[in-house]
C-alpha positions as CSV (number, residue, x, y, z in Angstrom):
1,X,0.0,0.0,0.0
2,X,0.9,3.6,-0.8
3,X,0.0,6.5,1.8
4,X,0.1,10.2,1.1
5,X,0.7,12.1,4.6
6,X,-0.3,15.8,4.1
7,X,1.4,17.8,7.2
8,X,3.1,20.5,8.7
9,X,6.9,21.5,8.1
10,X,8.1,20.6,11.4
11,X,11.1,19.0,12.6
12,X,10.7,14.9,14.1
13,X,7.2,14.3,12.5
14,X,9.0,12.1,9.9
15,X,10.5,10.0,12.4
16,X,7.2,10.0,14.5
17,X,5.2,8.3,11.2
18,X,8.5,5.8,11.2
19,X,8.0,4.9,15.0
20,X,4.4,4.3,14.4
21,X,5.3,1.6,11.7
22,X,8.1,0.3,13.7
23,X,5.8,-0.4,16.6
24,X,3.3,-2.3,14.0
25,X,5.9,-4.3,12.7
26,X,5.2,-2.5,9.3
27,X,7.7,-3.2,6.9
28,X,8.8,0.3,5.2
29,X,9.7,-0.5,1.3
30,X,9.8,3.2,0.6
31,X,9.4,6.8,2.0
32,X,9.5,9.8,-0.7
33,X,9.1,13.5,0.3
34,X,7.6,15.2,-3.1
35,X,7.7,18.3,-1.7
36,X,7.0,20.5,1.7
37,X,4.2,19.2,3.7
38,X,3.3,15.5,1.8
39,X,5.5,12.6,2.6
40,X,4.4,9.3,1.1
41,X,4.7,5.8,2.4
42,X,5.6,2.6,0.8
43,X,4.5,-1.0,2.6
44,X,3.1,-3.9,2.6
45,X,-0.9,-4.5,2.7
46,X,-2.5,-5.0,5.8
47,X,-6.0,-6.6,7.1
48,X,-8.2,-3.6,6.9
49,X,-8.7,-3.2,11.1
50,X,-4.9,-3.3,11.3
51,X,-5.2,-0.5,8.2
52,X,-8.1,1.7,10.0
53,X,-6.0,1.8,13.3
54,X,-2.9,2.7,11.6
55,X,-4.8,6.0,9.4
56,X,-6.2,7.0,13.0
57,X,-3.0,7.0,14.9
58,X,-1.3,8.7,11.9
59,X,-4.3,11.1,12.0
60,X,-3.8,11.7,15.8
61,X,0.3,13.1,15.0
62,X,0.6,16.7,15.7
63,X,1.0,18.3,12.7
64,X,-1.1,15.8,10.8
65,X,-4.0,17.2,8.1
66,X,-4.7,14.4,6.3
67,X,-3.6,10.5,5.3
68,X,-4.9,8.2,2.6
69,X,-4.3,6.0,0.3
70,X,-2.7,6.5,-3.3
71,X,-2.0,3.8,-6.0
72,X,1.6,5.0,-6.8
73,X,4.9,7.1,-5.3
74,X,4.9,10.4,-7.3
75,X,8.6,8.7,-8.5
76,X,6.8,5.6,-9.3
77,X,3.6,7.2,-11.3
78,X,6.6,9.2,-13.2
79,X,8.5,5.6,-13.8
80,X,5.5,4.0,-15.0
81,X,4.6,7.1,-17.4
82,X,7.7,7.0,-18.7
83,X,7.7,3.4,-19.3
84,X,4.5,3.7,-21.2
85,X,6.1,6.3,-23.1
86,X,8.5,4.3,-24.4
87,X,6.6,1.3,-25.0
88,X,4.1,3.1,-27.1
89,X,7.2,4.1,-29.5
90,X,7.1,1.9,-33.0
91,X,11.3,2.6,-32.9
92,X,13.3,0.5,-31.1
93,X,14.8,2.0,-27.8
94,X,17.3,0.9,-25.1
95,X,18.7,2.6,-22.5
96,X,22.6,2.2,-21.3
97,X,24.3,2.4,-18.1
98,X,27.8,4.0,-17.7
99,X,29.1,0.8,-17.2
100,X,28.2,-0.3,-20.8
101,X,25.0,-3.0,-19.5
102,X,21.9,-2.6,-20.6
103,X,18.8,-0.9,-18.0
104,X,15.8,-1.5,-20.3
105,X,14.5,-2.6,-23.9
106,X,11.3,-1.3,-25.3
107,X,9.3,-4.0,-27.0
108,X,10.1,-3.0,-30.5
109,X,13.8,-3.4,-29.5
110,X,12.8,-7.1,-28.1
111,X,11.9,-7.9,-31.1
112,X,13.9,-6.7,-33.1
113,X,17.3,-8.6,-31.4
114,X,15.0,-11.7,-30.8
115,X,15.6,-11.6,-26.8
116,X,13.3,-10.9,-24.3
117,X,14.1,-7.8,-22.0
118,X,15.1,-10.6,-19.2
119,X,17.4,-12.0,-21.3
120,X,18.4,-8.4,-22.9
121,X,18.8,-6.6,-18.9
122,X,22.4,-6.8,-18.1
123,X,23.9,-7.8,-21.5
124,X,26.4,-5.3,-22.8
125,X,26.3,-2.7,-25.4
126,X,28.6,-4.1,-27.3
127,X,27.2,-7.8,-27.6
128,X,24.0,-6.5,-29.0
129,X,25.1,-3.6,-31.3
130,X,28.6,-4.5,-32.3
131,X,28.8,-1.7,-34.6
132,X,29.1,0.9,-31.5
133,X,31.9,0.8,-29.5
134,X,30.3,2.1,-25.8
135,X,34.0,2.5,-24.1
136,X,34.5,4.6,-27.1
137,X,31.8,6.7,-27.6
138,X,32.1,8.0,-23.5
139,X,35.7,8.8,-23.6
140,X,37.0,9.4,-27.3
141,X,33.8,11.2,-28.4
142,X,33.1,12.4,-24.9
143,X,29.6,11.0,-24.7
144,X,27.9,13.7,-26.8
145,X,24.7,12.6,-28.7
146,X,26.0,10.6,-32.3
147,X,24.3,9.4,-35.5
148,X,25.3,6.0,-37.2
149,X,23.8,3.8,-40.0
150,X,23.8,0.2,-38.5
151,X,22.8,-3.2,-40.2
152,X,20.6,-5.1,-37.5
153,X,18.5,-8.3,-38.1
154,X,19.6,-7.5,-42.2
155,X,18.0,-4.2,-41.8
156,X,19.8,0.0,-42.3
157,X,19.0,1.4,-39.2
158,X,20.0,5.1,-38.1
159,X,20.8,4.5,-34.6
160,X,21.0,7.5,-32.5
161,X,23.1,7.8,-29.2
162,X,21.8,10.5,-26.8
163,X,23.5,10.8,-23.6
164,X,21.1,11.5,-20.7
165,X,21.5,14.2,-17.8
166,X,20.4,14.9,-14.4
167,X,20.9,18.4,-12.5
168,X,22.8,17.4,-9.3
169,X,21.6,19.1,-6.0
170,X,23.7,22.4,-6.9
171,X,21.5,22.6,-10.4
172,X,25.1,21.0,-12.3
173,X,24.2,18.5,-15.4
174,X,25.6,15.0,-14.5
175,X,25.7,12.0,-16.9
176,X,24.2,9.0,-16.1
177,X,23.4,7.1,-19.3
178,X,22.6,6.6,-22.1
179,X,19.5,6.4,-24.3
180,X,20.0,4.3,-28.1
181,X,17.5,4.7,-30.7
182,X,17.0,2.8,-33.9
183,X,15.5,4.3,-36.7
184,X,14.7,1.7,-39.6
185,X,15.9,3.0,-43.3
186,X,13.2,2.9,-46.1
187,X,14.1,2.7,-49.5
188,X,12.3,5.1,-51.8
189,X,8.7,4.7,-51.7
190,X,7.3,4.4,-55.5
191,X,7.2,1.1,-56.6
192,X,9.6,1.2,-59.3
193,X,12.1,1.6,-56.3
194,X,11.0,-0.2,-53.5
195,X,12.8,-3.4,-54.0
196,X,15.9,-2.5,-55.7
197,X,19.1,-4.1,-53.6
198,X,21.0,-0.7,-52.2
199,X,24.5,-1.3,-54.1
200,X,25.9,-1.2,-50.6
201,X,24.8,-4.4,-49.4
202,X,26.9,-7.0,-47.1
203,X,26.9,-10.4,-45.6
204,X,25.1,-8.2,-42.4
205,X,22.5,-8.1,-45.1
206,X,21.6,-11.4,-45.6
207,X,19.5,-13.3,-43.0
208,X,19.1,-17.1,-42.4
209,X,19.0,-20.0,-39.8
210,X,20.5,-22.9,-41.6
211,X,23.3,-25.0,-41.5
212,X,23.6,-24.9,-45.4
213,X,23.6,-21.0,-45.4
214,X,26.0,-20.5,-42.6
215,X,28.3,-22.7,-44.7
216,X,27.8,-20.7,-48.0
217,X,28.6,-17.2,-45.6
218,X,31.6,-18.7,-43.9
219,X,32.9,-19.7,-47.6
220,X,32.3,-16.7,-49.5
221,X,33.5,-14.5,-46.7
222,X,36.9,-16.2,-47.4
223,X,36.2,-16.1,-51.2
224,X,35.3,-12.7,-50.8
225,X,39.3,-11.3,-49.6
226,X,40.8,-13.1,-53.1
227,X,41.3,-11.6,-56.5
228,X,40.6,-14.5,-58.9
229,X,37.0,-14.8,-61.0
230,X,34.1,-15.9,-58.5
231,X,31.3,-18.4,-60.1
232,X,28.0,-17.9,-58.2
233,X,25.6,-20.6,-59.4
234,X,22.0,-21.3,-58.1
235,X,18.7,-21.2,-59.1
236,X,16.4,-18.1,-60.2
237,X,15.4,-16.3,-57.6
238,X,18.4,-17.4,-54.8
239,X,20.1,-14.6,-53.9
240,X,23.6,-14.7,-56.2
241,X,23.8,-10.8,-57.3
242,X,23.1,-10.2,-53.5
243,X,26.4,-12.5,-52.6
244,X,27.9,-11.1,-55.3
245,X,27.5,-7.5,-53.9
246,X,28.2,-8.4,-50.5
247,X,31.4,-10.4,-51.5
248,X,32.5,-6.7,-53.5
249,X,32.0,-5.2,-49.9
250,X,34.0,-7.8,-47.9
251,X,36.5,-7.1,-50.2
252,X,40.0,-4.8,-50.7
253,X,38.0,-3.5,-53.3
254,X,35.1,-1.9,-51.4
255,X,35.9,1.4,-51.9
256,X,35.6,0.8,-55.8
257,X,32.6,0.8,-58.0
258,X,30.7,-2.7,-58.3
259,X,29.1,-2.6,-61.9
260,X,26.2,-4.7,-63.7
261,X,26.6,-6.0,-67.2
262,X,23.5,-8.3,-67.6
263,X,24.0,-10.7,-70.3
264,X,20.9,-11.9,-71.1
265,X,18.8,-8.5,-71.9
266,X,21.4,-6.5,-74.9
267,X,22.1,-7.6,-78.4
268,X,25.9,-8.1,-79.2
269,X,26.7,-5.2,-80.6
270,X,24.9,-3.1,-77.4
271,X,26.5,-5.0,-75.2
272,X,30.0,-5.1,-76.8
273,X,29.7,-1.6,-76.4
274,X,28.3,-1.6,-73.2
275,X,31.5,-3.6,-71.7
276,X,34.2,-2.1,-73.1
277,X,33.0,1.0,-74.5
278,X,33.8,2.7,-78.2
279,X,36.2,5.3,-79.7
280,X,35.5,8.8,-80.5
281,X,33.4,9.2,-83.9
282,X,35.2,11.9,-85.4
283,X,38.2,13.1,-84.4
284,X,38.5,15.5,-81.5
285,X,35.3,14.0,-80.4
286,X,35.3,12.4,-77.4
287,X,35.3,8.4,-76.5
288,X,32.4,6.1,-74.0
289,X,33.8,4.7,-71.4
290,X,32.8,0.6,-71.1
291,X,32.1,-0.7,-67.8
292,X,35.5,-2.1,-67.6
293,X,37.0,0.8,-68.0
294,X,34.5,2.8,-65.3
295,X,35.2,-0.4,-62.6
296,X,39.1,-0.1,-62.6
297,X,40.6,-1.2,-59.5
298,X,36.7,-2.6,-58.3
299,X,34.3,-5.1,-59.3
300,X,32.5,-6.5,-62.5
301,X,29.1,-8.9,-62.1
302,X,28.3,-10.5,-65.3
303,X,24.9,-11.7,-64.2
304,X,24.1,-14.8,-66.3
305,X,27.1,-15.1,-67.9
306,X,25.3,-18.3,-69.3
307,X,23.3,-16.4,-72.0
308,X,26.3,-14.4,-73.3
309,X,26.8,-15.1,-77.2
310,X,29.5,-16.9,-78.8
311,X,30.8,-13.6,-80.4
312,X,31.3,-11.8,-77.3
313,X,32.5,-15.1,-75.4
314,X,35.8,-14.4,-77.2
315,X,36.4,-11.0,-76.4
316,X,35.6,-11.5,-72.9
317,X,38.1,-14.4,-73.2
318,X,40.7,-11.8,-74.5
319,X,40.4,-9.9,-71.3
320,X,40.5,-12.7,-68.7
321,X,43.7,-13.6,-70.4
322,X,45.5,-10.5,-69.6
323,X,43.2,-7.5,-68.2
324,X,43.4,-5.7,-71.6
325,X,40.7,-5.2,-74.2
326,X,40.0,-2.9,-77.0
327,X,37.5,-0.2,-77.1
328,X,35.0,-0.9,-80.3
329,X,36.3,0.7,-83.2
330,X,39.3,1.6,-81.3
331,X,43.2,-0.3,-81.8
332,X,45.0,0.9,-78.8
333,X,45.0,-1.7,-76.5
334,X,44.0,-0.6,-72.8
335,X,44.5,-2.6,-69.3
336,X,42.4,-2.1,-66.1
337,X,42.3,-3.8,-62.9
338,X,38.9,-5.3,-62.3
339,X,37.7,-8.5,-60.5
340,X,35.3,-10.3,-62.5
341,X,32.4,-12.1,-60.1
342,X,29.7,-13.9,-62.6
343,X,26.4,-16.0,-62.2
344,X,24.1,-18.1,-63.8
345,X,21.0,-20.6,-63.3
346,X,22.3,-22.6,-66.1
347,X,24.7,-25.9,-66.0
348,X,27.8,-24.0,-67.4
349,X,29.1,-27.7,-68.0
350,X,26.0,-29.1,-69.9
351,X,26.5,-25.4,-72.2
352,X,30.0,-26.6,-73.2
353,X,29.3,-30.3,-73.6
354,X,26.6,-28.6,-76.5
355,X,28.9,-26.2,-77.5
356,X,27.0,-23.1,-76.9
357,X,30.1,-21.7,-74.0
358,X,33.7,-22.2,-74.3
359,X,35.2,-24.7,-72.4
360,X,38.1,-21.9,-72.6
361,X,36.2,-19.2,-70.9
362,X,34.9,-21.9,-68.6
363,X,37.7,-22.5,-67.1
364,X,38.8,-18.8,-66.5
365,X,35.6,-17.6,-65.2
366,X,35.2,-20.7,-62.6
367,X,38.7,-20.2,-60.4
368,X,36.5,-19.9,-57.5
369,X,32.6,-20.9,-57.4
370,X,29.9,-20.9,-55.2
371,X,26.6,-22.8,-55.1
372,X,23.9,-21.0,-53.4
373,X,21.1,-24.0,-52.8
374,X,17.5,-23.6,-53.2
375,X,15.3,-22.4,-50.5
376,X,13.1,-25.7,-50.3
377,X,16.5,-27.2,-49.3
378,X,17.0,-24.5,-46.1
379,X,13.4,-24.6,-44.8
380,X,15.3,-23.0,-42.0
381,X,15.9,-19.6,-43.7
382,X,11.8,-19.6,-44.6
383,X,10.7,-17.6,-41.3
384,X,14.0,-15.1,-40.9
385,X,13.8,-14.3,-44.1
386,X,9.4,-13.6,-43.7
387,X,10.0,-11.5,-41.0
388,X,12.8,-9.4,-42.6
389,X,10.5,-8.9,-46.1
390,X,7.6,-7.7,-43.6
391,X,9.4,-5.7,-41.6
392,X,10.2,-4.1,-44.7
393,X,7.6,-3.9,-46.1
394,X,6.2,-2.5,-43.5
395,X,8.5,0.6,-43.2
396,X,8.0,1.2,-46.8
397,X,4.1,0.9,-47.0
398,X,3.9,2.9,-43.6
399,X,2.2,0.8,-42.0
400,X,2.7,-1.4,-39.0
401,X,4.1,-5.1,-39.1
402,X,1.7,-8.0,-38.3
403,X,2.8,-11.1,-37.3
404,X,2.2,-14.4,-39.0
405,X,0.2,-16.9,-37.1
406,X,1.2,-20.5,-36.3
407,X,0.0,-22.1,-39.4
408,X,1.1,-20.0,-42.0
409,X,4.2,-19.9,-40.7
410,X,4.1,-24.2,-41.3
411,X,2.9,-23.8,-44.4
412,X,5.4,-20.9,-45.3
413,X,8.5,-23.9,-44.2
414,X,6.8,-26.2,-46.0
415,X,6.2,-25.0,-49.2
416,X,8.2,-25.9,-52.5
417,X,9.5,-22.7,-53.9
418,X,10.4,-23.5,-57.3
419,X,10.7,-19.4,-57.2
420,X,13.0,-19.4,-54.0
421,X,13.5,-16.3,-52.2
422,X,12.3,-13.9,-55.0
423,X,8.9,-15.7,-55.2
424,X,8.7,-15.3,-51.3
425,X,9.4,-11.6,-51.5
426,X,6.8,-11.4,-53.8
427,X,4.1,-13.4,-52.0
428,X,4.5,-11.0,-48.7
429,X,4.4,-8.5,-50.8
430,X,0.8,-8.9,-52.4
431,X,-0.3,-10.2,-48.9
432,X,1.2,-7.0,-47.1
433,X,-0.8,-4.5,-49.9
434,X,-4.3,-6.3,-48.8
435,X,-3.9,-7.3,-45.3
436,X,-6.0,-5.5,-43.1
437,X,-5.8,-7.4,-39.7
438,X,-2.8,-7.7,-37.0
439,X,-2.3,-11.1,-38.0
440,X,-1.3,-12.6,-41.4
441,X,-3.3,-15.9,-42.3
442,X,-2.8,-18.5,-44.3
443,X,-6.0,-16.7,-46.3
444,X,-3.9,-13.5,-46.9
445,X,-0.8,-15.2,-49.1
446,X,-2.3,-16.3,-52.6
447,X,0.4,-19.6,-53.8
448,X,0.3,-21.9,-56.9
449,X,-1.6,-24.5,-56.2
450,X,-0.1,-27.8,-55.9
451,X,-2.5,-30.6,-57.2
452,X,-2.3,-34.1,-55.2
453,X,0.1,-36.6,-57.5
454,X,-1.6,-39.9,-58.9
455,X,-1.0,-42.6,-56.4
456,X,0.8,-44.7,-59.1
457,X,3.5,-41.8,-59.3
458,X,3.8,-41.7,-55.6
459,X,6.8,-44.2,-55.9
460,X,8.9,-43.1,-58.6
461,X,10.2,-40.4,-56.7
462,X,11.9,-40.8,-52.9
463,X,11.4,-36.8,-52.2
464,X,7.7,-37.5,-53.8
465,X,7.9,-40.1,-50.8
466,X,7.8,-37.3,-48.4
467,X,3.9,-35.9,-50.4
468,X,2.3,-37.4,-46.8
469,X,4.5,-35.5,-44.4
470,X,3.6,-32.2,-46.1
471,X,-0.3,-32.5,-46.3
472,X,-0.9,-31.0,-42.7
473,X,0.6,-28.0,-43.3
474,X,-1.9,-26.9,-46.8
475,X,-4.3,-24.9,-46.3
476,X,-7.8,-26.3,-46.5
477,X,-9.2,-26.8,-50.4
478,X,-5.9,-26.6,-51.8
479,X,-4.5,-29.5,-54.2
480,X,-0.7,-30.5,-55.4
481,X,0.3,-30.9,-59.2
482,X,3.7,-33.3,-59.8
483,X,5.3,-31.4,-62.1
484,X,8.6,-33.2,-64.0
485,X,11.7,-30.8,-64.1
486,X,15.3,-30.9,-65.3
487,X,18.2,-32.2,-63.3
488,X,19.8,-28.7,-63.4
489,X,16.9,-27.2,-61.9
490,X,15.6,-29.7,-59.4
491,X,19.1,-30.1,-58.1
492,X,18.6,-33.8,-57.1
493,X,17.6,-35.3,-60.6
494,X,14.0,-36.1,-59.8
495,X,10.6,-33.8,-59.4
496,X,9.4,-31.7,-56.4
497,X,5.9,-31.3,-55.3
């Protein structure tokens, strides 16, 4: 119980209310003096006789005007308020002590690190927000408020550090924390721009669970620090200019441009052009640089290197020879500096074997490779990588992020993906434009539907084996197709359902 004494300004009436509890064996929790003339109690609850007797003796102190009972300590109402205040805030907040641990964690910041604010009290500043050196920041930048662009959960946050000051008793501004707020970065809002990859992307950027992708990160990170030509190979839809980016940033290169030549969407001539640009056309005129030329000393992504043509095959063959080229129409010879870093869906072995890519150019392009592996074979990576597209799509819609019930979330794991993680995107997408409910069902996300295989096809296939398993998780009405697909594309030579 809380009590609010309203009384004179006179010396020993404190310690009079005190000797009153003493001799009532009342425990005193807490005893606040908001200002001249109130004092308020903190203790336990008592039977309400005991209570009556202890308001008339405090009643019968000289001095005395009034007693009763109050639901909170003016420090604890303002504690509570405050609380509130920061609960009710969509940005994450958490609050540091001087000593570098953490004091409190709004809910946004809960769920945004994945802890609860048990787990989250006590940890340091520097396990949760690596990026921001606490030690640092107090003595080196002499705790004065600082903005920073973070990566958190795969997410661009601004995080702001404000210190936070209290007037001492002789009116003197004393530090004694700090407060950290996280401001989520939205990309452009029209929806031409909305889902273009920010060319500054890195592995902080890329968010999964699995064993299989922790394997891929801990290999291209080490792929990432070497010169020679990177292969990234996977299906549609996986992720390989993203890995291709982030291996550009992990590298010595970072500070160097990281440009595009797609090879599938320019005729030869265009894209000849494009790559290693043309000589003046008339004299004094003046001569377009190629993307080779532009990328010197950084990075060069041929994205599906698979559909380049014969004709500029061998000129690209020139340059990984040597690092020299030709501009079109041009015969001095020029060098640059460039790591080349290429992809492709298609079975770059099957292409030579037909004689549609040079074995020669093959074997330059694939020093170092990486295989980035299907989504339906990291069911793992479904769920991190649902939240992060909602959260997203959530800051760039502007409005607020629902949460995805239990079975959606099965049927999310369970699903196929012959689209992988661009088909995903796209499903939370559609789903976040018509939702209109906290809760994202299994209603709101509009999938292929998958038609029930014959039962005389139910053997010819060990993953078809597994049709049983999966039934539970569809949503009611909805059927399965078997559906026949190439070796290069299944990935394990049979058929997915």
């Amino acid at each position: 119980m809380r009590l609010k004494v309203c009384c004179e300004d006179r010396i020993g009436l404190t310690r009079e209310l005190l000797d009153i509890l003493v001799r009532r064996d009342i425990d005193l929790r807490g005893i606040e003096i908001d200002q001249v003339g109130i004092i308020y109690l903190n203790c336990p609850e008592i039977e309400f006789e005991a209570f009556s007797q202890l308001m008339s003796e405090i009643r019968l102190i000289s001095g005395v005007t009034d007693v009763r009972k109050v639901q909170f300590l003016p420090a604890e109402r303002e504690h509570k308020e405050l609380r509130a205040l920061v609960e009710s805030l969509t940005d994450p907040v958490v609050s540091i002590n001087l000593d570098g641990y953490i004091d409190m964690a709004n809910k946004a910041a809960q769920d945004l690190i994945g802890s609860s604010e048990h787990q989250l009290i006590d940890e340091h500043a520097n396990t949760v927000f690596p990026d921001f050196q606490f030690a640092h920041w107090l003595e080196k930048e002499e705790a004065s408020q600082s903005c920073r662009m973070v990566v958190m959960a795969g997410l661009d946050f601004l995080m702001e550090v404000m210190p936070v000051h209290i007037n001492d008793e002789s009116e003197q501004p004393v530090l004694v924390s700090a407060v950290v707020q996280l401001k989520q970065v939205a990309l452009n809002n029209t929806p031409q721009t909305v889902f273009r990859t920010p060319s500054d992307h890195g592995f902080e950027h890329l968010v999964g669970q699995s064993n299989k992708f922790k394997q891929l990160m801990s290999q291209a990170k080490k792929l990432a620090m070497l010169d020679a030509p990177l292969l990234v190979q996977g299906e549609t839809g996986t992720g390989k200019e993203m890995i291709a980016r982030a291996c550009h940033r992990h590298s010595l290169r970072a500070d160097k441009p990281f440009l595009l030549v797609n090879c599938v969407s320019m005729p030869d001539n265009a894209a000849e052009t494009e790559l290693f640009g043309m000589a003046a056309a008339e004299e004094g005129g003046s001569a377009k640089k190629g993307i080779l030329e532009q990328a010197d000393g950084g990075t060069v992504f041929l994205y599906e290197v698979g559909e380049m043509s014969r004709h500029l095959q061998v000129k690209l063959l020139r340059f990984m020879q040597d690092g020299t080229f030709r501009r079109v129409g041009e015969e001095r010879e020029m060098q640059v500096d460039v790591r080349v870093i290429c992809s492709t869906q298609k079975n770059l072995p099957e292409l030579v074997a037909a004689h549609q890519f040079r074995e020669d150019l093959f074997y330059r392009l694939n020093v170092l490779s990486l295989t980035v592996p299907p989504l339906r074979e990291r069911s793992a990576d479904v769920m991190p990588l649902a939240q992060l597209f909602i959260k997203q799509f959530a800051a760039d819609l502007g409005q607020s992020k629902p949460s995805i019930d239990d079975a959606l979330a099965d049927y999310l794991t369970h699903y196929a993906w012959p689209g992988n993680i661009r088909q995903l995107r796209n499903v939370l997408l559609h789903a976040m434009t018509q939702i209109d409910a906290d809760v994202m069902t299994i209603d709101d996300v509009q999938l292929p539907e998958i038609e029930k295989m014959p039962s005389a096809m139910k053997t010819s296939c060990e993953l078809c084996n597994t049709f049983s398993a999966i039934v539970p998780f569809l949503p009611p009405g909805s059927r399965r197709e078997h559906r026949a697909f190439t070796p290069s594309r299944a990935g394990n030579g049979g058929c997915y359902s």
